[in-house]
Backbone as JSON Lines, residues from 0, in Angstrom:
{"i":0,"aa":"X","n":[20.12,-63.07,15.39],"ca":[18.9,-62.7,14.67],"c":[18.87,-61.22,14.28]}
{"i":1,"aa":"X","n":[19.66,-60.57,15.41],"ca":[19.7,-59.06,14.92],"c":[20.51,-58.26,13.41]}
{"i":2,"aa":"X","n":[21.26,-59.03,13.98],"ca":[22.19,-59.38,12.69],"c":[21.85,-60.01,11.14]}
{"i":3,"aa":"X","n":[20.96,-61.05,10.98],"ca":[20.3,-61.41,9.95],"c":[19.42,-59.96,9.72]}
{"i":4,"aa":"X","n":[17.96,-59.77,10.37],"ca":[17.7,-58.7,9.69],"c":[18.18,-58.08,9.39]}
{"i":5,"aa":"X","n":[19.24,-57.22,9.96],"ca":[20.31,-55.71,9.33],"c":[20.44,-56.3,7.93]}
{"i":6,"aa":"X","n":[20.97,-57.66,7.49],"ca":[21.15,-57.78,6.56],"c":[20.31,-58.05,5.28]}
{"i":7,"aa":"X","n":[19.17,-58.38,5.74],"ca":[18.19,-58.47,4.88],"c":[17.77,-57.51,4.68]}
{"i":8,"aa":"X","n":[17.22,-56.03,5.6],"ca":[17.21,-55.04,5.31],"c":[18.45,-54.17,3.97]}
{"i":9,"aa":"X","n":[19.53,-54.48,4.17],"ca":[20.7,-53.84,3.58],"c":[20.55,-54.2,2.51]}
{"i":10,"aa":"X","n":[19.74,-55.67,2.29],"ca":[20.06,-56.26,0.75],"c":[18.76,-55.89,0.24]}
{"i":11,"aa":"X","n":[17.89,-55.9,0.6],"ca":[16.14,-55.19,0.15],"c":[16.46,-53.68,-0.17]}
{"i":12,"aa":"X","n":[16.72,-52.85,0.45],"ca":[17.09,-51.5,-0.29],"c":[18.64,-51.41,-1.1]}
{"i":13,"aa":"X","n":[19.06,-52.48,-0.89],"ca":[20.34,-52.14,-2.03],"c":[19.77,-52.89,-3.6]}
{"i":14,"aa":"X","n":[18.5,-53.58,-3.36],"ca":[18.29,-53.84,-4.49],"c":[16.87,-52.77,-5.41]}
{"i":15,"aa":"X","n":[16.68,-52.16,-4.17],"ca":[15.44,-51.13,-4.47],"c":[16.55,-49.95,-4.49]}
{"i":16,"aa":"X","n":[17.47,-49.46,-4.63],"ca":[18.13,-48.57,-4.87],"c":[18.74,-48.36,-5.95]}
{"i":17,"aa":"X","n":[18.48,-46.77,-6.73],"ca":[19.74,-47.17,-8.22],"c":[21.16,-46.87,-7.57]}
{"i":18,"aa":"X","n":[22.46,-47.66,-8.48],"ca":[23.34,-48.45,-8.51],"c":[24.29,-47.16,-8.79]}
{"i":19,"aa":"X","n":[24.14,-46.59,-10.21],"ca":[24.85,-45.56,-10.45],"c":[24.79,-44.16,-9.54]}
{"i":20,"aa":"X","n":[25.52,-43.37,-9.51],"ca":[25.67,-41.87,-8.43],"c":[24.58,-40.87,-9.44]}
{"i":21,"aa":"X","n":[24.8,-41.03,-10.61],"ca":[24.57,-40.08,-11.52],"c":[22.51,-40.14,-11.48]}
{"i":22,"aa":"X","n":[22.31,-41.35,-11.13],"ca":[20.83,-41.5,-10.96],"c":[20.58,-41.51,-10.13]}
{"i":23,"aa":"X","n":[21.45,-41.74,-8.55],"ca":[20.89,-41.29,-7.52],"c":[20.56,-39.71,-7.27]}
{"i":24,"aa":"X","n":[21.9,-39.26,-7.75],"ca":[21.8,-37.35,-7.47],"c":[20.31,-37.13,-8.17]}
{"i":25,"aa":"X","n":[20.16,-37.45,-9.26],"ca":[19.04,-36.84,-9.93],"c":[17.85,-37.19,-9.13]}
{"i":26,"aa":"X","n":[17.56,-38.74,-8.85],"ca":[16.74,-38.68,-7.96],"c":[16.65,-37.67,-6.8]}
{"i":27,"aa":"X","n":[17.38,-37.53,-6.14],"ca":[17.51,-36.94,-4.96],"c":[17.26,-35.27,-5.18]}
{"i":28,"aa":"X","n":[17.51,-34.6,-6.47],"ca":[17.12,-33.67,-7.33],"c":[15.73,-33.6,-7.45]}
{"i":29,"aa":"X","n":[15.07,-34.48,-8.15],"ca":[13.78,-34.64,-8.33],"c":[12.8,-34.94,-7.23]}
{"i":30,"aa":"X","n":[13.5,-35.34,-6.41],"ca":[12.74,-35.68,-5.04],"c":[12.69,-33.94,-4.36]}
{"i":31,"aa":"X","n":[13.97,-33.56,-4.1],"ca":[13.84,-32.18,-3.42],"c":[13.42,-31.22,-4.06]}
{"i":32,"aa":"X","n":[12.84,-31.07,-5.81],"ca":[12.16,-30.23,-6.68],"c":[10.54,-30.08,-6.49]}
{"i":33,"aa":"X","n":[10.12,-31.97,-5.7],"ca":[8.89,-32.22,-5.74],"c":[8.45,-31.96,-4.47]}
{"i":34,"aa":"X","n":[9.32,-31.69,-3.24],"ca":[9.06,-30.91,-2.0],"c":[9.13,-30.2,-1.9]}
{"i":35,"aa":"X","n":[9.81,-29.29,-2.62],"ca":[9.71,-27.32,-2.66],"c":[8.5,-27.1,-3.38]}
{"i":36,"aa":"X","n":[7.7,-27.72,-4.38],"ca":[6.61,-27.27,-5.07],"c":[5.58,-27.96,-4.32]}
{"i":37,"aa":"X","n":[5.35,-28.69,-3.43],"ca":[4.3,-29.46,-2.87],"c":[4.31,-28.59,-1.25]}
{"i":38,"aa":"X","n":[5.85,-28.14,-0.94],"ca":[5.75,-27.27,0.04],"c":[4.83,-25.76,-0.11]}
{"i":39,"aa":"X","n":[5.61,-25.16,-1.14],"ca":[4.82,-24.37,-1.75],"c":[3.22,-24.48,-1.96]}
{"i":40,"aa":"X","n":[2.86,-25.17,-2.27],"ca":[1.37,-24.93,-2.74],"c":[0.57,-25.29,-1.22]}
{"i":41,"aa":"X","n":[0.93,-25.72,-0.31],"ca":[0.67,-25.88,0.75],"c":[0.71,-25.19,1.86]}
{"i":42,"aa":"X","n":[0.03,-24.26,2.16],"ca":[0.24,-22.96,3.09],"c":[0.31,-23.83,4.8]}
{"i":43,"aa":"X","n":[1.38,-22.76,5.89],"ca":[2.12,-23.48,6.62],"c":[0.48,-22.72,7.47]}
{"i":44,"aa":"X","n":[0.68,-23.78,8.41],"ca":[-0.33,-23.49,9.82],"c":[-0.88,-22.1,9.85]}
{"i":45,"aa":"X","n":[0.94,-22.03,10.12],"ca":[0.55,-20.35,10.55],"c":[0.4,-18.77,9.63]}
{"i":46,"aa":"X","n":[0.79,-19.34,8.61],"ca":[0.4,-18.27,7.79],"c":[-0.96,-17.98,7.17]}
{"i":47,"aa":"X","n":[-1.82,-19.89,7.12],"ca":[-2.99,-19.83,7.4],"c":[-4.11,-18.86,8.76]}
{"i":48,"aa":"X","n":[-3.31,-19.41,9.8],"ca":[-4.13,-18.77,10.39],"c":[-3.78,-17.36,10.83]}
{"i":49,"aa":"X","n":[-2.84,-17.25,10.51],"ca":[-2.4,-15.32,10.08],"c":[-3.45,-14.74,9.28]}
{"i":50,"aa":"X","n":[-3.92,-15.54,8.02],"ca":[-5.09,-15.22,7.22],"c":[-6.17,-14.88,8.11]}
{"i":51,"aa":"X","n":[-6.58,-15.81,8.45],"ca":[-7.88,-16.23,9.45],"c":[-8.25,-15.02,10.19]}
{"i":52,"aa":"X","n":[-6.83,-14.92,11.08],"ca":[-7.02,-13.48,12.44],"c":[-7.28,-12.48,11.44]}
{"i":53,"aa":"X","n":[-6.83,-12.41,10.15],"ca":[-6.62,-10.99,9.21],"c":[-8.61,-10.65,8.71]}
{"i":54,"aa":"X","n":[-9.02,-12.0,8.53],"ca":[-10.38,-11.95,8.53],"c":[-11.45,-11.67,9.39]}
{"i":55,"aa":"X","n":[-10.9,-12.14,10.62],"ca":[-11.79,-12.47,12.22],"c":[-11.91,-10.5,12.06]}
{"i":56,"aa":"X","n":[-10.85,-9.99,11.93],"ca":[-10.26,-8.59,12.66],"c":[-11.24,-7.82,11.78]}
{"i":57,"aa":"X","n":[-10.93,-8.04,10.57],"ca":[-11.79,-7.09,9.74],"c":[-13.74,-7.07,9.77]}
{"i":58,"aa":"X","n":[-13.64,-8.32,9.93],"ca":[-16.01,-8.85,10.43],"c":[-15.59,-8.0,12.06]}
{"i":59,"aa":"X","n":[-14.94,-8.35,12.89],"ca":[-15.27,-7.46,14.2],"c":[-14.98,-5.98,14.07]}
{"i":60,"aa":"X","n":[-14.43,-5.26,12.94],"ca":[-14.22,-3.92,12.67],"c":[-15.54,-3.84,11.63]}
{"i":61,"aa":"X","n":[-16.02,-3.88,10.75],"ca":[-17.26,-4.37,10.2],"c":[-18.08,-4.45,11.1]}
{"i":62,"aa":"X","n":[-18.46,-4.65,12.34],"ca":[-19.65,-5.58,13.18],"c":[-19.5,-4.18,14.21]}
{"i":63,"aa":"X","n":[-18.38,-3.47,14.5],"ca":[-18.43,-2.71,15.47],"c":[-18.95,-1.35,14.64]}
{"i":64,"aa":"X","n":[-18.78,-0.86,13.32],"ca":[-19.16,0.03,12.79],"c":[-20.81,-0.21,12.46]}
{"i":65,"aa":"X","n":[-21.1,-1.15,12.46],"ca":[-22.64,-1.47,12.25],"c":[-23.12,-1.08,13.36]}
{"i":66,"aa":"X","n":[-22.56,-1.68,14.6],"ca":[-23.82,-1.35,16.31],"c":[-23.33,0.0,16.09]}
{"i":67,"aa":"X","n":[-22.17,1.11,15.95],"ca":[-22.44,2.09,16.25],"c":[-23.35,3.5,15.18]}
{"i":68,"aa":"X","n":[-23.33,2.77,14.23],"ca":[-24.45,3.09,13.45],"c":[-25.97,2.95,13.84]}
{"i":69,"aa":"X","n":[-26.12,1.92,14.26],"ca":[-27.32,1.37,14.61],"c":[-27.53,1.85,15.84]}
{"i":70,"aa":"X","n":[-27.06,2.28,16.75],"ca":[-27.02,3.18,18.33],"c":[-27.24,4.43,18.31]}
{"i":71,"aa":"X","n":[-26.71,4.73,16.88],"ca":[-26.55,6.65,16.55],"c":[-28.4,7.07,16.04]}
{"i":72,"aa":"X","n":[-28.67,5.24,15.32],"ca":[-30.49,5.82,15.2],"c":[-31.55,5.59,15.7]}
{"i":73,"aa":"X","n":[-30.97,5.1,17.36],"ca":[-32.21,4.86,18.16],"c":[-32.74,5.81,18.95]}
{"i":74,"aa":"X","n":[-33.74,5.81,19.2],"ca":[-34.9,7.13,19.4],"c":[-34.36,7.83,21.43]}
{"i":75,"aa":"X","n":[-33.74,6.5,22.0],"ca":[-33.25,7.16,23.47],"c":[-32.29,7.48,23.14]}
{"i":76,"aa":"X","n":[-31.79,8.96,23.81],"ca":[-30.7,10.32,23.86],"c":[-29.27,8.87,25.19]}
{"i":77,"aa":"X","n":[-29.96,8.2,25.79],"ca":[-29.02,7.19,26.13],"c":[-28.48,6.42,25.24]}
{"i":78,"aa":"X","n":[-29.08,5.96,24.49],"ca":[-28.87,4.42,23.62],"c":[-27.7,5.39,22.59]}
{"i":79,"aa":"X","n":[-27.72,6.59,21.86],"ca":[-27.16,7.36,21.06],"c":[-26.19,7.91,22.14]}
{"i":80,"aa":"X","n":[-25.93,7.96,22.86],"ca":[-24.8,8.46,23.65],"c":[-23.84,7.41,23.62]}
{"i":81,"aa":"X","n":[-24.52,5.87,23.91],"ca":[-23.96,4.78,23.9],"c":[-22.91,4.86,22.92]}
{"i":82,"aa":"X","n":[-23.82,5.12,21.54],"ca":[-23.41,4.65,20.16],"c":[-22.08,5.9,19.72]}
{"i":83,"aa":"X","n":[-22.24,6.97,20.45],"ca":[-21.36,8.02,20.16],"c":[-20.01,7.54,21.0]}
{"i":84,"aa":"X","n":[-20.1,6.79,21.95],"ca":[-18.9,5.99,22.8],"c":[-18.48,4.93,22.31]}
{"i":85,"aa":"X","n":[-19.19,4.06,21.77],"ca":[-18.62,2.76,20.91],"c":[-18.37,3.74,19.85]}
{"i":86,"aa":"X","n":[-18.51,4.3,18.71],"ca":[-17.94,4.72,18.01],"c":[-16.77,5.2,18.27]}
{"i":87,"aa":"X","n":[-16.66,5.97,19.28],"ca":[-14.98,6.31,19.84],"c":[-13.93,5.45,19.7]}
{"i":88,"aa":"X","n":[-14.55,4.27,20.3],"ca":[-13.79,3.08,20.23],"c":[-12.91,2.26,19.24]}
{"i":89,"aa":"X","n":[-13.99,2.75,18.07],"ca":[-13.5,1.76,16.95],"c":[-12.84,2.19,16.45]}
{"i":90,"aa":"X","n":[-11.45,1.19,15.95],"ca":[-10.1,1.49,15.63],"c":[-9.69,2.36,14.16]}
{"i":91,"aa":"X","n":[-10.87,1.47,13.08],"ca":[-10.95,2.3,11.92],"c":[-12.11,2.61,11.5]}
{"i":92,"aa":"X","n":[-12.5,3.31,11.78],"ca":[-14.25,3.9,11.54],"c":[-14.18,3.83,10.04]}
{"i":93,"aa":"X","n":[-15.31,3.37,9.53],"ca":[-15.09,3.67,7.87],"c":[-16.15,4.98,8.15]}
{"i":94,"aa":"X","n":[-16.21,5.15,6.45],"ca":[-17.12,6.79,5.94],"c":[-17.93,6.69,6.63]}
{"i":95,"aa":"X","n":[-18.82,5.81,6.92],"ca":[-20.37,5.61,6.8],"c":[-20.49,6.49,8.81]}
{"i":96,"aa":"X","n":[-19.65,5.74,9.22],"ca":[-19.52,5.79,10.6],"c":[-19.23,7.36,11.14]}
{"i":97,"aa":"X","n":[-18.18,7.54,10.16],"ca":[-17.54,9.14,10.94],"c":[-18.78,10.23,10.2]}
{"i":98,"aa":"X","n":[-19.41,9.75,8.83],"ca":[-20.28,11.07,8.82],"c":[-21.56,11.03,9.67]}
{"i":99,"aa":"X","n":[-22.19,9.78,10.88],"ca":[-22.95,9.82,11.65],"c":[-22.49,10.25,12.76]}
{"i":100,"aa":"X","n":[-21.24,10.36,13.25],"ca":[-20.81,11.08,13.94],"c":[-20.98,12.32,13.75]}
{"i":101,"aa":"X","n":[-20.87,12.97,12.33],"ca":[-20.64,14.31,12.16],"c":[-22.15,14.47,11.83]}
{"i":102,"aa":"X","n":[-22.84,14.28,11.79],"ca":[-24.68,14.13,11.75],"c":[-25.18,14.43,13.11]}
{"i":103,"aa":"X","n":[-24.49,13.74,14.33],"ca":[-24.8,13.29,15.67],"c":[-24.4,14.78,16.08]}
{"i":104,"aa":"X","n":[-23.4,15.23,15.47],"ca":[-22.85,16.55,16.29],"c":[-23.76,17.08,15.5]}
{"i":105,"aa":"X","n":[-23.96,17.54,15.06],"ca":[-24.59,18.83,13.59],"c":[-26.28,18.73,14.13]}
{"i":106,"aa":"X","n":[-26.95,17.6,14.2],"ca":[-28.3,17.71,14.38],"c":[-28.94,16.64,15.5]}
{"i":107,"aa":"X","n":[-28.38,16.44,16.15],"ca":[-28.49,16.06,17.68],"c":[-29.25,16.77,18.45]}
{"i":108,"aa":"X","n":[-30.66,16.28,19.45],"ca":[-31.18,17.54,20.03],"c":[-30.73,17.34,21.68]}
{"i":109,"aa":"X","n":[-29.69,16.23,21.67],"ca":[-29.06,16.55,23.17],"c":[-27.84,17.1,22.99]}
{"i":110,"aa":"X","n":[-27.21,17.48,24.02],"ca":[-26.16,18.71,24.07],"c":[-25.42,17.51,24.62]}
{"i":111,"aa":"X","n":[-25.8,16.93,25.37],"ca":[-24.59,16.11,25.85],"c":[-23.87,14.75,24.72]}
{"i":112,"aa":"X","n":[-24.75,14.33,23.86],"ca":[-24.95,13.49,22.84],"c":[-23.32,13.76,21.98]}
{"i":113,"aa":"X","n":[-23.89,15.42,21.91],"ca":[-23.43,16.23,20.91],"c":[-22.12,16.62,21.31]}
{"i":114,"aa":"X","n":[-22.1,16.84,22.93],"ca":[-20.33,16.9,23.33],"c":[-19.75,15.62,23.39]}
{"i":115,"aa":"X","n":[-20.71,14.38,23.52],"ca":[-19.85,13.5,23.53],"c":[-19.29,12.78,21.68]}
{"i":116,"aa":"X","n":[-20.26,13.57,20.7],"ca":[-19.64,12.97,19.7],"c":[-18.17,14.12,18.94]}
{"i":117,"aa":"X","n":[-18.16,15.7,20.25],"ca":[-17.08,15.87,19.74],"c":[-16.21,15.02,19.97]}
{"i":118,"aa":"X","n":[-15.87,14.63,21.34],"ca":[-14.92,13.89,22.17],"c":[-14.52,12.97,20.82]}
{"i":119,"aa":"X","n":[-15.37,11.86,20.68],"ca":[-15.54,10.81,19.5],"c":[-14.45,11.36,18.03]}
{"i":120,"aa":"X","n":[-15.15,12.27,18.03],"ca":[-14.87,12.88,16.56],"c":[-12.88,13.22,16.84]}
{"i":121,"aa":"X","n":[-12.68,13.52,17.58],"ca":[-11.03,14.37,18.24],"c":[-10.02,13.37,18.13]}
{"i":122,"aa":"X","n":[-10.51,11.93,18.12],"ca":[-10.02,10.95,17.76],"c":[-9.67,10.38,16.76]}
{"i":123,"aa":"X","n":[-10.26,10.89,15.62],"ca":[-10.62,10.19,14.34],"c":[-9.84,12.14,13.81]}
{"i":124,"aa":"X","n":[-9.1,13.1,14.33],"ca":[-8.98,14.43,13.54],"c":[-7.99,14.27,12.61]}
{"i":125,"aa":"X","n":[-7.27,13.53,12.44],"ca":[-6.53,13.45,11.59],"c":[-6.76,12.93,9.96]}
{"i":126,"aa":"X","n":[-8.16,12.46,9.99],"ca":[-8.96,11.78,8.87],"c":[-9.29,13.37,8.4]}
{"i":127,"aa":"X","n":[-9.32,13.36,7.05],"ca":[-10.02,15.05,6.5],"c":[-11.41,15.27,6.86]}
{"i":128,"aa":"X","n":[-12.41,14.56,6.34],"ca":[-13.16,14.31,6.65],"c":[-14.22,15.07,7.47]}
{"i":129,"aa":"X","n":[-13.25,14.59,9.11],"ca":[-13.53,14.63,10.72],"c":[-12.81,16.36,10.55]}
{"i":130,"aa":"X","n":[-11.88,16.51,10.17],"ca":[-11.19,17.98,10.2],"c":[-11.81,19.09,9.68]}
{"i":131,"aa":"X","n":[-12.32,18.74,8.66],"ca":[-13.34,19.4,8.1],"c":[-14.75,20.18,8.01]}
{"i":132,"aa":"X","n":[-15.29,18.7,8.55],"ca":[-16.63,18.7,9.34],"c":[-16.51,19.4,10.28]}
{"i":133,"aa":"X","n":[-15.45,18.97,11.55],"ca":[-15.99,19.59,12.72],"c":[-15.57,21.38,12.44]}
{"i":134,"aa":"X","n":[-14.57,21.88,11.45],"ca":[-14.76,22.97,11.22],"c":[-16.11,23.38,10.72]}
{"i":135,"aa":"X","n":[-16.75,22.75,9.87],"ca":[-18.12,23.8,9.1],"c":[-19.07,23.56,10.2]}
{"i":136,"aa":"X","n":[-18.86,22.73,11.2],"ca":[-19.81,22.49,12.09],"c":[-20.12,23.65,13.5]}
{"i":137,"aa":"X","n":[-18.64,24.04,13.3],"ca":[-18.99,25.47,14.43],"c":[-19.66,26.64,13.52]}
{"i":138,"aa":"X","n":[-20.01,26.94,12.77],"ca":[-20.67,27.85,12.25],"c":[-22.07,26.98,12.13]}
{"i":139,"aa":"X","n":[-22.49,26.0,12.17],"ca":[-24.08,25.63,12.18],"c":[-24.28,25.32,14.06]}
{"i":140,"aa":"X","n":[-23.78,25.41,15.07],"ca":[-24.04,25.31,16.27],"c":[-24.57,26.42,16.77]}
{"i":141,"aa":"X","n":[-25.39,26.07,17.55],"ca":[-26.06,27.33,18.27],"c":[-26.47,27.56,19.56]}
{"i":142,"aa":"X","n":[-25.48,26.13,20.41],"ca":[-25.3,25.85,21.58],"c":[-24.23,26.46,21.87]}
{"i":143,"aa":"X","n":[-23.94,27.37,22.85],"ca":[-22.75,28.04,23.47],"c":[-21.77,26.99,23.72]}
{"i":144,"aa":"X","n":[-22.42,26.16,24.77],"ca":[-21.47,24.77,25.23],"c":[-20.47,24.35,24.05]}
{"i":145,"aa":"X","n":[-21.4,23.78,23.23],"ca":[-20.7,23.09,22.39],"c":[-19.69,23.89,21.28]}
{"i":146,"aa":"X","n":[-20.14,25.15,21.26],"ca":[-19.06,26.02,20.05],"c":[-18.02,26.27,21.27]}
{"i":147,"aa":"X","n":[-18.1,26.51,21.88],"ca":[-16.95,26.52,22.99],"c":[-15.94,25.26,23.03]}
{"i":148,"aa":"X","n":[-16.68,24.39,23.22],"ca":[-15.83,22.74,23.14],"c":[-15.15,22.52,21.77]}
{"i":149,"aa":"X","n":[-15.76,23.25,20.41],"ca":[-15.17,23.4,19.21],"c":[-13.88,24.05,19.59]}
{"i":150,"aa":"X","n":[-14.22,25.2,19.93],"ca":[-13.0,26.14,19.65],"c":[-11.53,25.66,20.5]}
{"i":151,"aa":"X","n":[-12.25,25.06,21.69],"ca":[-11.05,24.62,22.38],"c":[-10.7,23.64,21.87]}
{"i":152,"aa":"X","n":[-11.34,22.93,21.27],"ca":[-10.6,21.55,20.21],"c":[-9.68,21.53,19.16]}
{"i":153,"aa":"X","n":[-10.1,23.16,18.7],"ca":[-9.26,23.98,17.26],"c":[-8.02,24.4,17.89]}
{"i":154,"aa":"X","n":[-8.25,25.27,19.2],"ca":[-6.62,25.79,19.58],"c":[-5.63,24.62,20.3]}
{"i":155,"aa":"X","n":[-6.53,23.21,20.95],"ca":[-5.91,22.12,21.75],"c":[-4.62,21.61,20.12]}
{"i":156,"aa":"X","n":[-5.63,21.15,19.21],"ca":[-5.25,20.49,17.9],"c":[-3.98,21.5,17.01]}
{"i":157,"aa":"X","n":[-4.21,22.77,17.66],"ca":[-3.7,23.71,16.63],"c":[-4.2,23.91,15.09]}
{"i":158,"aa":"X","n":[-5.44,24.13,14.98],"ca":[-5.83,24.07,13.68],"c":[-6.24,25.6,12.72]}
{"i":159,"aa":"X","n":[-5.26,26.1,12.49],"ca":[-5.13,26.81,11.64],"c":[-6.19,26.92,10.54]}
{"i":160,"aa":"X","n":[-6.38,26.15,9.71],"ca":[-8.06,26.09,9.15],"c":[-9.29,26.68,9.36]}
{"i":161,"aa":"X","n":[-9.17,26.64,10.88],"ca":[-10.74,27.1,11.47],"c":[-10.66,28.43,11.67]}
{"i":162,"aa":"X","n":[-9.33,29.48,11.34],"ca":[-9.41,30.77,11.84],"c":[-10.43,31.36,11.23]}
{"i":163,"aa":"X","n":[-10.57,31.18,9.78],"ca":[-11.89,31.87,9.47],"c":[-13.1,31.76,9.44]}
{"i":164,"aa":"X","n":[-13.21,30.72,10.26],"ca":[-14.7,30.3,10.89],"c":[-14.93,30.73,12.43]}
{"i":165,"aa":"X","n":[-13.55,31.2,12.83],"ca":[-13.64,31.88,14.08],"c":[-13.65,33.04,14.17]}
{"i":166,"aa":"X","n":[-13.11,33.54,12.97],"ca":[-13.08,35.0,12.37],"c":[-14.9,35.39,12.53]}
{"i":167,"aa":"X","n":[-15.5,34.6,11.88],"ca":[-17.17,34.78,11.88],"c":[-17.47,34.55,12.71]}
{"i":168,"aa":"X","n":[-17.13,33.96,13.99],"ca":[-18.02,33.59,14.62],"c":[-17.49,35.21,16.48]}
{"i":169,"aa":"X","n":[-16.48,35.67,16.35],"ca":[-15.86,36.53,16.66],"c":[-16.78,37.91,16.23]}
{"i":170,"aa":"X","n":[-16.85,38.15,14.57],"ca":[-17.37,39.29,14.64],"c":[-18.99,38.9,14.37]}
{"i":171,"aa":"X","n":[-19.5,38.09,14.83],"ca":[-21.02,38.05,14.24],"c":[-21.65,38.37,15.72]}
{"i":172,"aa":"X","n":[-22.49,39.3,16.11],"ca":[-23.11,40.02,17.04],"c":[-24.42,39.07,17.53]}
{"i":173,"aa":"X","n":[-25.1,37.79,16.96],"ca":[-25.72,36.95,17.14],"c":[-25.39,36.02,17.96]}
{"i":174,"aa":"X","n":[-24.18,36.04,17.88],"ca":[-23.68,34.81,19.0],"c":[-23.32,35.42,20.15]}
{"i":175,"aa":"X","n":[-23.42,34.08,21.25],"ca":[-23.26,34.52,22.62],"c":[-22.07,35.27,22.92]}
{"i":176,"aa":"X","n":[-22.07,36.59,23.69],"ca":[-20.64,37.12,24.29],"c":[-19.27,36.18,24.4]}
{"i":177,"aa":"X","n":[-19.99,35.48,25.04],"ca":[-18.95,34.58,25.46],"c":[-18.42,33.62,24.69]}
{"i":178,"aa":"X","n":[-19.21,33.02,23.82],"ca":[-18.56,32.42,22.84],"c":[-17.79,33.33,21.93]}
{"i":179,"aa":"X","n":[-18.17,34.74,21.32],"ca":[-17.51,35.47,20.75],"c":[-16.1,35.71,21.49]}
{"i":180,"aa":"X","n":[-16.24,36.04,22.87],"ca":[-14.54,36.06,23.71],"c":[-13.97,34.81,23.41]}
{"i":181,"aa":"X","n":[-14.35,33.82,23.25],"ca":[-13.67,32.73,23.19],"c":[-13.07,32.23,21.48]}
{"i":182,"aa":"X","n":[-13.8,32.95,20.81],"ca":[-13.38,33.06,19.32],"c":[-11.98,33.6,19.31]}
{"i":183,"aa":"X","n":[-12.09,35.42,19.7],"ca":[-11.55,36.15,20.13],"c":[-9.82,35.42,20.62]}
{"i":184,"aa":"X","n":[-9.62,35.09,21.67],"ca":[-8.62,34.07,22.22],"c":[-8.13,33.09,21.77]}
{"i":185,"aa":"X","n":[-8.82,32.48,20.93],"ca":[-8.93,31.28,20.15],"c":[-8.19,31.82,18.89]}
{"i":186,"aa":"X","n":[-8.25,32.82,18.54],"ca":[-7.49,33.49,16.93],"c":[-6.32,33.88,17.52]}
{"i":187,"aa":"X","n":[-6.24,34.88,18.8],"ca":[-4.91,34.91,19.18],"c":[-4.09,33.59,19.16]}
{"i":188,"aa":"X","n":[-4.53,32.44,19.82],"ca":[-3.75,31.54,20.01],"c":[-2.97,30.6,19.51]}
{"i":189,"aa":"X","n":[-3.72,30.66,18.08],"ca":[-3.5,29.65,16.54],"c":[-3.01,31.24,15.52]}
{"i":190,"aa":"X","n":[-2.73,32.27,16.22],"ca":[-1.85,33.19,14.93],"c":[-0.3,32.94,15.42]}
């Protein structure tokens, strides 16, 4: 019996089969033309969900720049400290984010707020932006602490840029002694 089917099988596709080579190849042509284009238009699992993570990543980079926006404008000097630490965090801060940082430092009425959004900011120095800012920002400070935490951020970074904002802040007789010595040291150290 095993034997009968094999053969009925053999004779059912030898009669559903073309006969000539020259129409099989082509078939077999046309068959493997119609799986490369049906492969093609058909994205594989994983390149789908390569997409997917590429989306997930960007709404949770999106979603993390929103709370730390939204932390930087709540009325407790905690809740904005918060928001100056999640901001640290986030991997690519867009604009919106790093100039509330540079807002947070500049017009902040806690000092600690304000050292913690240098910290924040030291992270992100390589953006112009952040390089920039926190330079024009030691000439609007008027906390010793914190122009101090500038300057050591300028000679840590090596930033050449800020000499002439240390230059002013060195010879201007308004500012604290001590921040002026620390100008002072701070120009030696970046000449």
């Amino acid at each position: 019996p095993k034997q009968r089917r094999l053969e009925n099988l053999n004779g059912f596709l030898g009669r559903m089969w073309f006969k000539q080579p020259v129409v099989q190849i082509g078939f077999a042509v046309a068959m493997l033309c119609l799986g490369v284009f049906l492969g093609a238009r058909r994205q594989s699992p994983e390149a789908k969900s390569s997409q997917e993570l590429g989306v997930l990543r960007e709404e949770v980079q999106n979603l993390s720049n929103l709370v730390t926006l939204s932390l930087l404008r709540q009325p407790s000097s905690s809740e904005r400290l918060r928001g100056v630490s999640y901001g640290a965090m986030v991997k690519r801060p867009d604009e919106a984010t790093l100039t509330a940082l540079l807002y947070t430092l500049n017009y902040d009425q806690t000092p600690n707020v304000r050292l913690a959004a240098i910290d924040a900011l030291a992270g992100f120095y390589d953006r112009d932006v952040v390089r920039l800012g926190l330079i024009e920002s030691l000439a609007k400070q008027t906390s010793p602490p914190i122009q101090i935490a500038l300057v050591n951020l300028f000679v840590e970074l090596e930033e050449k840029q800020s000499l002439q904002t240390l230059g002013f802040l060195q010879g201007n007789e308004m500012f604290n002694p001590t921040v002026r010595r620390r100008a002072g040291w701070a120009i030696e150290q970046l000449q």
